[in-house]
C-alpha positions, 0 to 999 in steps of 0.5 A: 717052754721054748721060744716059739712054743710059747708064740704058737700057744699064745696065738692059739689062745688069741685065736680061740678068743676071736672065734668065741667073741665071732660066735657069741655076737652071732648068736646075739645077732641070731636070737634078736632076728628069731625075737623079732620074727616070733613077734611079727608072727604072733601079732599077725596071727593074734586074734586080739586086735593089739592097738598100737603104742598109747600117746604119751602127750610128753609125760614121763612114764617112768615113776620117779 
């Protein structure tokens, strides 16, 4: 391959890495806003009245 060929593929690839990493963290971004608007939505229309988060009072929850 020539010199610049080699230039032009290797900045194509660059660029095509970019935009795959752009596109994967606003699909992330996209999916996290959609979660918590689908939570907000449920819990407002729930008829079960969810209570809030219980009261650890310190303990740790997590079995060891």
């Amino acid at each position: 391959m020539q010199p610049i060929a080699t230039a032009v593929f290797a900045m194509t690839m660059l660029l095509a890495l970019t935009a795959l990493i752009m596109w994967k963290l606003r699909r992330d971004l996209n999916a996290a806003r959609v979660n918590r608007g689908l939570r907000g939505y449920v819990t407002a229309k729930s008829a079960v009245l969810l209570s809030g988060p219980e009261e650890t009072h310190g303990e740790n929850l997590i079995p060891v």
